[in-house]
C-alpha positions in Angstrom: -17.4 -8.1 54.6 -14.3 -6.5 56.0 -17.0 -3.5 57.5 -18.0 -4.2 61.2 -21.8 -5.2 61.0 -23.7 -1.9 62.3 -25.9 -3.1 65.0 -27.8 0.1 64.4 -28.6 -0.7 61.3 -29.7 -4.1 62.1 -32.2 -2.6 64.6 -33.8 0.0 62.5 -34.2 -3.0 60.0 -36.6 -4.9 62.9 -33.1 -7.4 63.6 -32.5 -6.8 67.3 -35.6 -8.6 67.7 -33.7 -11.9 66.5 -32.8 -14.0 68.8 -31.1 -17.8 68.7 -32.2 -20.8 71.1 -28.5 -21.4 72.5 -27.6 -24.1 75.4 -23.7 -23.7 75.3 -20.9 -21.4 74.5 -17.6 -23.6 74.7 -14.5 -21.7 74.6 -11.1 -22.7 73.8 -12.4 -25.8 71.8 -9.6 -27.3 69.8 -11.8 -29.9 68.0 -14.4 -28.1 66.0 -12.7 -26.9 63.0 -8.7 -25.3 62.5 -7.1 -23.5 65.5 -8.3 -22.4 68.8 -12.3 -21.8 68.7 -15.5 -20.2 70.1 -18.2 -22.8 69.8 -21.5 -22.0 69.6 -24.0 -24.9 70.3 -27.9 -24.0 68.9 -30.5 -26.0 70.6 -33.2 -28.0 68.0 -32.3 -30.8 65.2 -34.4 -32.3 62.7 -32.6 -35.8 63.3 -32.3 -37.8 66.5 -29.8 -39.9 66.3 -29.8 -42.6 69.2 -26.4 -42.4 70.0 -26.3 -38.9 70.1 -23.6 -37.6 72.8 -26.3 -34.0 73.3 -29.0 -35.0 73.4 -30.4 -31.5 75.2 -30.1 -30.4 71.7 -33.2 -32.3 70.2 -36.0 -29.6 71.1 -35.3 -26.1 70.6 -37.5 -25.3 74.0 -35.3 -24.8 77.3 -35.2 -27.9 79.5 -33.9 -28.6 82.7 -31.5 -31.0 83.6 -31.2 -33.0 87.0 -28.2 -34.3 88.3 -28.9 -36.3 91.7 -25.2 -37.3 92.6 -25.2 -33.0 93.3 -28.1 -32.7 95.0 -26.9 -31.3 98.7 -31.2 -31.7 100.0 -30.9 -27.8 100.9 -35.2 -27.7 99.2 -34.2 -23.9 97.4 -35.8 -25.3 94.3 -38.7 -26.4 96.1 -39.4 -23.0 97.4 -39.1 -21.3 94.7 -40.9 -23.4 92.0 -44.0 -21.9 91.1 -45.4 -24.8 89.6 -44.8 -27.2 92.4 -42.2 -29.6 90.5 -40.3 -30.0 93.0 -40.5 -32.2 96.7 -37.8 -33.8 99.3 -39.3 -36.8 100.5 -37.4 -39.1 103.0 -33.8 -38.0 101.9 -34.7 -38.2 98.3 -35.5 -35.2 96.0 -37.9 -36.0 93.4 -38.1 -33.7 90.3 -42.0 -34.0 88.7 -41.3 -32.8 85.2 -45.5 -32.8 84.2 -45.8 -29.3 84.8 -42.2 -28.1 84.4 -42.3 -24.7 82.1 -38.8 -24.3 82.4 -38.9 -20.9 83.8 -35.1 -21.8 85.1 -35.9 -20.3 88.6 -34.9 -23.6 91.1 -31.5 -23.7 88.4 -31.0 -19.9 89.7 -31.7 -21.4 93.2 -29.5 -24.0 93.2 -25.8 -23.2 94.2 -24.0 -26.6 93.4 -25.7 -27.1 89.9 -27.9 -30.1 90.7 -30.3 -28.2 88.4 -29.2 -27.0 85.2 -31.2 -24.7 82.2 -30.4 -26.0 78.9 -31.2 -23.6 76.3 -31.9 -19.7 76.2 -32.4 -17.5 74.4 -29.7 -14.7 73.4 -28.8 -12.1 70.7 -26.3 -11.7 68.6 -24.6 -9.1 70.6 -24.6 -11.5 73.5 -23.3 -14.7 71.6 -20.5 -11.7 70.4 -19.9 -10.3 73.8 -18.5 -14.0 74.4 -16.6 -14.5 70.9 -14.8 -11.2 70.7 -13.5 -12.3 74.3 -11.0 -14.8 72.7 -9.7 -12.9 69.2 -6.6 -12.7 70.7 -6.2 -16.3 70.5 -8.0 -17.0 66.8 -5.4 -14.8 65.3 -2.7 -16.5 67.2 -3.6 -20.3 66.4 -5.3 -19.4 63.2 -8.7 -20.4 64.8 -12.5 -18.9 64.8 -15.7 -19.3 65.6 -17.9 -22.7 65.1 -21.3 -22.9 64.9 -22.8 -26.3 65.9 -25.7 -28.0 67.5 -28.1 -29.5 67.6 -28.7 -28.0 64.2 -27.7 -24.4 63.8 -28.8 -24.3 59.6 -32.5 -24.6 61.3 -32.4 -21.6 62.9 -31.4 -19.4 59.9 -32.7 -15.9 60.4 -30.5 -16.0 63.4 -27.4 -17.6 62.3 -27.7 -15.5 59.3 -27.7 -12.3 61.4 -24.9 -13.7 63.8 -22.6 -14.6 60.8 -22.3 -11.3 59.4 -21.5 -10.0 62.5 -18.7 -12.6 63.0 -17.2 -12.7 59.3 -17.6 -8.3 59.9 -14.5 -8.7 62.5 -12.8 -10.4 59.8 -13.0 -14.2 62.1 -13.0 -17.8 60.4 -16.3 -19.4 60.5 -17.4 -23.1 60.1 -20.4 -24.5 60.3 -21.3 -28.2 61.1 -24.6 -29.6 60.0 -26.4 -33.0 59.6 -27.9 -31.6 56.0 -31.6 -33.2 57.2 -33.4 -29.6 55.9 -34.7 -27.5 52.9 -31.0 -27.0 51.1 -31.7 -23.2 50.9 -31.7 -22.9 54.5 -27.8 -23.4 54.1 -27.6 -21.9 50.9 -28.4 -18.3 52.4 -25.4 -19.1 54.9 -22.9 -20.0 52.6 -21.4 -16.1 51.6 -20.2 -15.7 55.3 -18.7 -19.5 56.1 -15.1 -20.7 55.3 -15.9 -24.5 56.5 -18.7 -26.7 55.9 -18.4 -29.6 58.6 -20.5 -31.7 57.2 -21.9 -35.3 59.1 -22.6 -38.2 57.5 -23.5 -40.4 59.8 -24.5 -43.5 57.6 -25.0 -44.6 53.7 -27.8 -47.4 54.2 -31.1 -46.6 54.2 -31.9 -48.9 57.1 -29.4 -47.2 59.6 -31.0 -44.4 58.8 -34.9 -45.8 59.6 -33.5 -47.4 62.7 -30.9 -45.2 63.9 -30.7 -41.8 62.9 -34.5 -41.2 61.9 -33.5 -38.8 59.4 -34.0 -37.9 55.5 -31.2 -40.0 53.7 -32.1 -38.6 50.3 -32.3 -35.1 51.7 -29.3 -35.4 53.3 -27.5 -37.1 50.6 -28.5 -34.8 48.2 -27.6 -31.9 49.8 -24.2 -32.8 50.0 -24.0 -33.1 46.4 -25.5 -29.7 45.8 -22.8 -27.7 48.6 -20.3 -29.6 46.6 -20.7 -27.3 43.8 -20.5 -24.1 46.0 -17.1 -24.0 46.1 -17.0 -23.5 50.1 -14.7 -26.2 51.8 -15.9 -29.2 52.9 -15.2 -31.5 55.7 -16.8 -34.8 56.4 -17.7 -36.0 59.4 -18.7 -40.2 60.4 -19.3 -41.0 63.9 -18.6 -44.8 63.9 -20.6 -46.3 66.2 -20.2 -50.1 67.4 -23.1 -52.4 66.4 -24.2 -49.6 64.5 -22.2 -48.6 61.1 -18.9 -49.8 62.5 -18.8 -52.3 59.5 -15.8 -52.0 55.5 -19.1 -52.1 54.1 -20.9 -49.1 55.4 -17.9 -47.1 55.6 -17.1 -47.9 51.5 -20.0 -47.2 50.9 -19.7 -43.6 52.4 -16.0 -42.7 51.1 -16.9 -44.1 47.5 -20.3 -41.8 47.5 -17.4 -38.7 48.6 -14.8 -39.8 45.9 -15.7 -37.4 43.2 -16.6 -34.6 45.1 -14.6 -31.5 44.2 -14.6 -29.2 47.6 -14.2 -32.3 50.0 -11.1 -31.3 52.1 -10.9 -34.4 54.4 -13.2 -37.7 55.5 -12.6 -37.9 59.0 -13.9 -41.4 61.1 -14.7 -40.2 64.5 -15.1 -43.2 67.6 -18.4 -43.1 69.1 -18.1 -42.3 72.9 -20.7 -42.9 75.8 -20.2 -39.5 77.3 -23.4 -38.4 76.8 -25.3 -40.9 78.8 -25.2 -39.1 81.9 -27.2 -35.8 80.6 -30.3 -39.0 79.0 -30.5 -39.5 82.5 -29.9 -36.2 83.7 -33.3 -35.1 81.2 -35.2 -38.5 82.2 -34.8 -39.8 79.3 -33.7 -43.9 78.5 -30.5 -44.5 77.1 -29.2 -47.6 74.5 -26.8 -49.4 75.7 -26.2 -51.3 73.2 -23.8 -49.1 71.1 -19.6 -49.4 71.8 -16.7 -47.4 71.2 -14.9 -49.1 67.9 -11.4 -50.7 69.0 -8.4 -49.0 68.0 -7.3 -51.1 65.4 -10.7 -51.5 64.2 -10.8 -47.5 63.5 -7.3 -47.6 62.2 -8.3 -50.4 59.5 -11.7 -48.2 58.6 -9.5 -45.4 58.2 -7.1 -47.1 56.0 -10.4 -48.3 53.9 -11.6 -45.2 53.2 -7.9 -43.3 52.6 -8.0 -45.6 49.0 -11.2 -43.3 47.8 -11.1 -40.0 50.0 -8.6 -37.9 51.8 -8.6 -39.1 55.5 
């Protein structure tokens, strides 16, 4: 691994041809594994979690989001929208998604970002171009590169390809996944990552049927099975309010970690309602239902779970 991958190679082997569905490159994140990072955020997830805080992740086709509160009524986007999605009508500017391709031209068109493309596609010398930018600051903080989501494990052919190229400049990598896929999707991964974030969102079967809409047992299981890969693990609970916010459900989770043997940390993260503005921003409903855990609350949950897991 300590070559720098060979692009050409990778082309005369058919691989420039790969490309990854990506909606966001964040820079200079500090909370997605050790150190400074690059994070790279793959569109497409095989749960769909009701809280999630991106939910532009979901699909893996580009979508476009509308903000209104930006909107400046200049009508670029209607001009330039060949499929007539477009209209400014008594002040207002109405976005008709029915026909919407996501072609991205009224985003293009649209100088104060009322209109935003979620999701393109790009290579692995373009995610690159944008990860080598910050090495300077990896070595510095002991950082990397994270690849998150969405789900990145779904798209494996690319992450694959982009891996080598990252762990061939001699970078940290971590991965975070929800686990909801076939386990050798990771498996093929696991050569070129140092971290495993890992999210666990729940232990009950009925949170997952009514919340997370996800494979337990799949999920479950292939925790257990990464456990034995020797590749450090981090896991991840989004406590949500109303949701799985209760001792129970949280024991339930650290004693199902307690005798794993690569589990670095459990770590109890509050849910937040950031998210709801980019629901609305897709046209898409929002619960309301869900809160942010209290303080105390989190610190007691916390203190729960340090009697089976490090926390």
């Amino acid at each position: 691994m300590g070559n720098v991958y060979n692009i050409d190679e990778a082309r005369e082997g058919g691989k420039e041809r790969i490309t990854g569905q990506i909606f966001d490159i964040q820079r200079f994140a500090v909370h997605d594994g050790p150190g400074i990072r690059t994070t790279v955020f793959f569109k497409g997830c095989s749960n769909r979690c009701e809280w999630c805080h991106n939910p532009e992740s979901f699909v893996s086709r580009s979508q476009i989001q509308y903000y209104p509160n930006r909107c400046v009524f200049c009508g670029n986007c209607v001009e330039c929208c060949p499929q007539k999605c477009h209209f400014i009508d008594d002040g207002r500017h109405i976005f008709d998604r029915t026909n919407c391709t996501a072609c991205g031209l009224c985003t293009q068109s649209c100088y104060v970002n009322a209109l935003v493309l979620s999701g393109k596609p790009m290579t692995v010398d373009e995610v690159m171009e944008q990860v080598l930018a910050d090495v300077v600051y990896y070595e510095k903080s002991g950082g990397g590169v994270t690849l998150s989501g969405g789900e990145p494990v779904l798209q494996t052919d690319f992450c694959l390809e982009l891996l080598k190229c990252i762990k061939s400049h001699n970078l940290h990598v971590a991965i975070q996944t929800a686990g909801n896929y076939s386990y050798e999707r990771l498996e093929v991964l696991l050569p070129y990552a140092d971290l495993i974030m890992y999210d666990v969102k729940a232990y009950s079967r009925i949170i997952y049927d009514m919340y997370i809409h996800g494979d337990r047992d799949t999920i479950l299981n292939n925790l257990k099975k990464l456990d034995g890969e020797g590749v450090p693990v981090i896991v991840r609970t989004p406590v949500v309010g109303s949701v799985n916010d209760t001792p129970q459900e949280i024991l339930s989770i650290a004693r199902f970690l307690q005798d794993m043997k690569n589990l670095k940390q459990y770590v109890l993260l509050p849910y937040h309602s950031l998210g709801k503005v980019k629901y609305d921003a897709l046209g898409k409903e929002y619960e309301n239902a869900f809160y942010t855990p209290a303080s105390d609350a989190m610190s007691e949950l916390k203190s729960l779970a340090g009697e089976y897991v490090p926390v």
